[in-house]
VOGU-3710 file (C-alpha; in Angstrom, 3 decimals, decimal comma):
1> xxxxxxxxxx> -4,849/-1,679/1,206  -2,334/0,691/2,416  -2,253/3,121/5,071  0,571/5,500/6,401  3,112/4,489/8,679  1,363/4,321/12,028  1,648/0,585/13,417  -1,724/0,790/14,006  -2,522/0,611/10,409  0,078/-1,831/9,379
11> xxxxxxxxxx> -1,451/-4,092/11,708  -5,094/-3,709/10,785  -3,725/-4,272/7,379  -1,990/-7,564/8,587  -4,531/-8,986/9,717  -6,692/-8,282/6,948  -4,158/-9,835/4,578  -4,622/-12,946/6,405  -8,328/-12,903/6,535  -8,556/-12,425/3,387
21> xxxxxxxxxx> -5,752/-13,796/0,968  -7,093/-14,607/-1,802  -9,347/-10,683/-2,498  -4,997/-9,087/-1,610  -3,980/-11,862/-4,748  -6,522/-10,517/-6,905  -5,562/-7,202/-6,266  -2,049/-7,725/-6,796  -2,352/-9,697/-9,602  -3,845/-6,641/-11,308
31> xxxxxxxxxx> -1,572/-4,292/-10,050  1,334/-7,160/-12,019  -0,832/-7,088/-15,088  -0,790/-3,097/-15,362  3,052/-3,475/-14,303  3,837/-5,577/-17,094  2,668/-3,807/-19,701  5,586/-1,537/-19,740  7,991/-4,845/-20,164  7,618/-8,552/-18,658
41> xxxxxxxxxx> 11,455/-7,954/-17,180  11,952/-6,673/-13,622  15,700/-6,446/-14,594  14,483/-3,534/-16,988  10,649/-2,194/-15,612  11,398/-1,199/-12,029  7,404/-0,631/-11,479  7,500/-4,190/-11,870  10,031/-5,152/-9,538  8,505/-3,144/-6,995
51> xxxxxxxxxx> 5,104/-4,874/-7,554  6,896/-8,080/-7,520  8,685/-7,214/-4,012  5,010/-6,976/-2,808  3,521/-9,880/-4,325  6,340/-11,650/-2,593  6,034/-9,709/0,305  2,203/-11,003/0,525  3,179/-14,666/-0,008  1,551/-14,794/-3,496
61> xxxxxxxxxx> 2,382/-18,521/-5,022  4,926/-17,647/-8,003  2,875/-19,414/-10,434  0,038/-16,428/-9,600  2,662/-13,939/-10,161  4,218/-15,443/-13,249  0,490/-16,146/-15,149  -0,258/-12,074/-14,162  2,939/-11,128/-15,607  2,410/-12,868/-18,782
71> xxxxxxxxxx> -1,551/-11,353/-19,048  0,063/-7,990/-18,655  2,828/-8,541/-21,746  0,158/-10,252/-23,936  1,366/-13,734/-23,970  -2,182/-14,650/-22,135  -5,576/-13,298/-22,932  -6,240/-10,330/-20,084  -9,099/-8,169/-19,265  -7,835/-4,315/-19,883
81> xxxxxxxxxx> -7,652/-2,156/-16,935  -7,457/1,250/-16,783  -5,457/3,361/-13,569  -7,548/5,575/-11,883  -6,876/8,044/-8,622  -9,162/9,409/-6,806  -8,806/11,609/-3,929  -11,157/12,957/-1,362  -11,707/13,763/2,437  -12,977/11,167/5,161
91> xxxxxxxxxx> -14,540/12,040/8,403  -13,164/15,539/9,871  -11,109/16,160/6,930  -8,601/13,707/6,790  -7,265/13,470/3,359  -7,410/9,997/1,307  -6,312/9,164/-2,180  -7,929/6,091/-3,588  -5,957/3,971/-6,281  -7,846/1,758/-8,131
101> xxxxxxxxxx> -7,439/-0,481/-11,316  -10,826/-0,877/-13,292  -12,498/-2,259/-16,464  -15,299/-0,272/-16,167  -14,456/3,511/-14,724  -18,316/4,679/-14,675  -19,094/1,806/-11,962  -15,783/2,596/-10,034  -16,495/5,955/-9,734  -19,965/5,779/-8,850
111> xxxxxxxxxx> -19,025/3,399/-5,865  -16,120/4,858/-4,611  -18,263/8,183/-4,853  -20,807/6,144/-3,166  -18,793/5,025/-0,061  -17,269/8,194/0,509  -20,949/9,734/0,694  -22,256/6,777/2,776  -19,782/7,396/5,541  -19,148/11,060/6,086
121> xxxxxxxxxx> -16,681/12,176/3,628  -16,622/13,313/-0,076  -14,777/12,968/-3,479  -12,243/16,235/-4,386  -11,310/16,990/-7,576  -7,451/15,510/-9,028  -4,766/17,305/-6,572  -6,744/18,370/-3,803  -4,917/16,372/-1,685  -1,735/14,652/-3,101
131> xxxxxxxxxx> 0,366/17,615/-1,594  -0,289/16,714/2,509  1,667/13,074/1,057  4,836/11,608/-0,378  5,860/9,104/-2,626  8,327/6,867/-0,375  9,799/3,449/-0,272  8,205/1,627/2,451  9,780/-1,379/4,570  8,141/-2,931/7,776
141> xxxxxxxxxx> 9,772/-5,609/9,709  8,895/-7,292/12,311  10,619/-7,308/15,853  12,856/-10,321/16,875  15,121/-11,266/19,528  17,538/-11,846/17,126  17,425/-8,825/15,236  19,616/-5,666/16,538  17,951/-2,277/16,230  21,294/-0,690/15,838
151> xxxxxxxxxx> 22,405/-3,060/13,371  19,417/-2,672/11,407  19,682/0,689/11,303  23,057/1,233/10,610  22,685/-1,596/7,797  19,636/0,438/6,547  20,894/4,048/6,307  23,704/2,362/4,848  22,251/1,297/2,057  20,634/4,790/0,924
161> xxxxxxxxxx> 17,617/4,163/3,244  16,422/7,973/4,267  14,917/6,816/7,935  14,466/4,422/10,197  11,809/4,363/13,106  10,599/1,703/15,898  7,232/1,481/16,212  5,943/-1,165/19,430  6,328/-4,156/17,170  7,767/-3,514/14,138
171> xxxxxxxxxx> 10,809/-1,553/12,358  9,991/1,070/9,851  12,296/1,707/6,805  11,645/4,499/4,385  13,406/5,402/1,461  13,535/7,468/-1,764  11,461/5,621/-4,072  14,241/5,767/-6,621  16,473/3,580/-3,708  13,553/1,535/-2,767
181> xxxxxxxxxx> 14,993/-1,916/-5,064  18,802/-1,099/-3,800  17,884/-0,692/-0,303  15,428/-3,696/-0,078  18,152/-5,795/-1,811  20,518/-4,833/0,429  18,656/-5,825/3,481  17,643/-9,290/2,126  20,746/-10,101/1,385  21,227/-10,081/4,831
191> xxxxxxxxxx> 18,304/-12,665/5,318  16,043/-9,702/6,795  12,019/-10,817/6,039  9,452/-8,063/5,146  5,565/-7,776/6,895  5,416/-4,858/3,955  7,845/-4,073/1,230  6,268/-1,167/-1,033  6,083/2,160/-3,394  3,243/4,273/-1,059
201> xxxxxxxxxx> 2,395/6,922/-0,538  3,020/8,526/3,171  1,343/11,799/5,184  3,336/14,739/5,630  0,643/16,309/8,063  -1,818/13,917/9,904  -5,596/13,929/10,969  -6,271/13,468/14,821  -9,232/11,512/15,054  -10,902/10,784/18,617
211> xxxxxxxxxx> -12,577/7,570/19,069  -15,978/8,296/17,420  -14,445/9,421/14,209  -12,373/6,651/14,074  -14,794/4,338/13,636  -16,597/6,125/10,967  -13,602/6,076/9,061  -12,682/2,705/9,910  -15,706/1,472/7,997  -15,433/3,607/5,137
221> xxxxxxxxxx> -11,705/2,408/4,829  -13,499/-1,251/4,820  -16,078/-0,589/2,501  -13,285/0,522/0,148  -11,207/-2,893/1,166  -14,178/-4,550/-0,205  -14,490/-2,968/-4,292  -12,523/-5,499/-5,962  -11,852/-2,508/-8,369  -10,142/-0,833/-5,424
231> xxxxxxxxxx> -6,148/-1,132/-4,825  -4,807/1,289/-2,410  -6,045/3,865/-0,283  -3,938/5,923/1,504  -4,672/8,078/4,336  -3,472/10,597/6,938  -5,674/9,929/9,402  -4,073/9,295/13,247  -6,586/6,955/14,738  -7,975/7,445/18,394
241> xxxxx> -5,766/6,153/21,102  -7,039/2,679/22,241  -8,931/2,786/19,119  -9,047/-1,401/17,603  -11,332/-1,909/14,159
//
């Protein structure tokens, strides 16, 4: 699942990841078989490389990424999903688009329908809230002793990144999405490790929720993170101070 760039959010998502491996494997492996469709090379289908970076970023075994590759060019039999978007408001308004990868559209849409209706929110039509985000490259790393803010930074902007923030545990790269690959490579090559390493898509204008609201929209953002036909969600929403799901 992805959120915006709030730390709070990456680290929900962290620990999610964790919890539950092998549901963020499926999910990637889907997004790899859609990928792939459009070429089995990364040197030559840069959706691909970015869905690799992520896979990799996640910890995925190779062998899952290689078999979900090969599904997606033909060379293994594959079930045939279909990318759909959906976007919607949450509790007080905030703004989420829903990415999800389905064989079977008329069940997605009823649940995801269903979930935002359970918890306070409802389903927009296509565009109704794309314009409060943008597409961005999307780097979180985690604070060390041994890494150098300044150096980072420098290293980062560098490279072509556009910014570079410090949240309380973690370093926040953003690029163009068209330097996401050079500016990733750049900063491996330098032996720098990734929590995140992704194409999202980020909030231009956030949500304030107070501590009520955000945990109304905490569980619709879990009921989401449990459809198996869902991928991403992305949201503006600026969770309650103190506020822990």
């Amino acid at each position: 699942m992805s959120g915006h760039s709030k730390w709070h959010n990456i680290q929900a998502k962290k620990g999610k990841m964790d919890a539950k491996r092998g549901k963020i494997f499926t999910k990637i492996g889907k997004e790899l078989i859609m990928a792939a469709k459009d070429g089995s090379s990364p040197d030559t289908n840069a959706k691909l490389r970015d869905v690799i970076a992520k896979a990799k970023a996640a910890n995925m075994p190779m062998d899952n990424i290689t078999r979900a590759i090969k599904k997606g060019a033909g060379e293994l039999e594959s079930v045939n999903y279909e990318d759909i978007t959906y976007e919607g408001y949450g509790p007080n308004g905030v703004a989420v688009i829903v990415q999800s990868y389905t064989d079977n559209k008329n069940r997605t849409a009823g649940n995801v329908r269903h979930t935002f209706d359970k918890f306070g929110g409802n389903l927009g039509t296509s565009g109704s809230v794309t314009f409060m985000f943008n597409k961005k490259g999307q780097m979180v790393i985690e604070k060390t002793d041994e890494l150098d803010e300044e150096e980072l930074m420098m290293l980062a902007l560098e490279a072509g990144a556009e910014d570079f923030s410090a949240e309380d545990e973690v370093y926040e790269v953003i690029t163009a999405p068209e330097e996401f690959e050079s500016v990733k490579s750049a900063l491996e090559a330098q032996g720098i490790e990734f929590l995140e390493a992704e194409i999202t898509m980020i909030p231009n204008v956030y949500t304030a929720l107070d501590m009520d609201a955000s945990e109304k929209f905490q569980k619709l953002l879990d009921k989401l993170d449990e459809d198996d036909d869902v991928d991403s969600v992305w949201h503006n929403a600026e969770f309650a101070e103190g506020f822990e799901d």
